[in-house]
N, C-alpha and C positions, 0 to 999 in steps of 0.2 A: 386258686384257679388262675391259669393264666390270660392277662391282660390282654392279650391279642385273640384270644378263644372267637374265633368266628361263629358265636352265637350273640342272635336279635332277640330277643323277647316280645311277644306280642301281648298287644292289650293289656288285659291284669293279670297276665302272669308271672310268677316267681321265680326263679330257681337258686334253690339251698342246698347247702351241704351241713349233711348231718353233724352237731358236735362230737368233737373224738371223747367228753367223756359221757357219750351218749349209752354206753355201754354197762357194765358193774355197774353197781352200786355199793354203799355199805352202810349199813343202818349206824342209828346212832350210839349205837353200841360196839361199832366195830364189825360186824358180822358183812361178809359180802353175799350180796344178792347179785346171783347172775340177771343177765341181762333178758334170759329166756326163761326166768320164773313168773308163775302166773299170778299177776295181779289185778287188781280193778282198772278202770279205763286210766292210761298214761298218757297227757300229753309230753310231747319230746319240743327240744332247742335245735332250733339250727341258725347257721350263718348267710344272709344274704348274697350270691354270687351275681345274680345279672335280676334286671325289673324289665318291663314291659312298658310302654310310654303311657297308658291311662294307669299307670300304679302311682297314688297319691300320697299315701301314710308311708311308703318305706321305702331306703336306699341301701344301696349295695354296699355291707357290713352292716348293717343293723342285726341285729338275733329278735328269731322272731318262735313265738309258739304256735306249735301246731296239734291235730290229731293223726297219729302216723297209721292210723287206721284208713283215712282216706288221704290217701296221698298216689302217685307215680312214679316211678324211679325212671331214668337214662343215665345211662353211659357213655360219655362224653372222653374218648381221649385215656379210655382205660378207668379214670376214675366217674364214682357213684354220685349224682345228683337227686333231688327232689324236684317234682314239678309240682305247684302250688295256684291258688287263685287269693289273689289277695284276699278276696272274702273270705276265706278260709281258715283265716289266721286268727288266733284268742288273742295275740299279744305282742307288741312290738316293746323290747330293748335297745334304748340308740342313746349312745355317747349324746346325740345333741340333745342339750333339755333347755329346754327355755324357763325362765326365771316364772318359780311356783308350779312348774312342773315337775314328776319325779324321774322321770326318762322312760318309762314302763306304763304302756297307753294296752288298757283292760278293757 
């Protein structure tokens, strides 16, 4: 996303962009599973794009998990975003880890 994107974020909310290989799969056998085969409940990855000023736990690039079951979409500028509540989130992925942490807050 681009750095000058005239978007604010309010309060605790998110906006991600979905992982590109958020899509296929393939088992571990090699076998690909489309993306619209029916499965049990999936959460999905995405990439931090902008926070909201009460968002505590995450910054813009962290990957965080979600249920894309309840989520938002906008379109911003042609491309697809997520709107999020930070409560919302099972799980934040962040480069920063602090000493005895493992980067991935459950």
């Amino acid at each position: 996303m681009d750095a000058k994107l005239p978007i604010r974020m309010l309060h605790d909310r998110l906006l991600v962009s979905l992982d590109k290989e958020a899509g296929d799969r393939r088992s571990s056998g090699g076998i690909v599973i489309p993306a619209t085969a029916a499965m049990g409940r999936r959460l999905g990855w995405a990439r931090v794009e902008a926070v909201g000023s009460q968002v505590r736990t995450v910054e813009v690039g962290d990957r965080v998990l979600f249920d894309p079951d309840d989520r938002a979409e906008v379109e911003v500028r042609g491309e697809s975003f997520i709107l999020l509540r930070e409560r919302d989130l099972h799980a934040v992925a962040s480069e920063r880890i602090d000493e005895g942490q493992t980067g991935l807050y459950l």
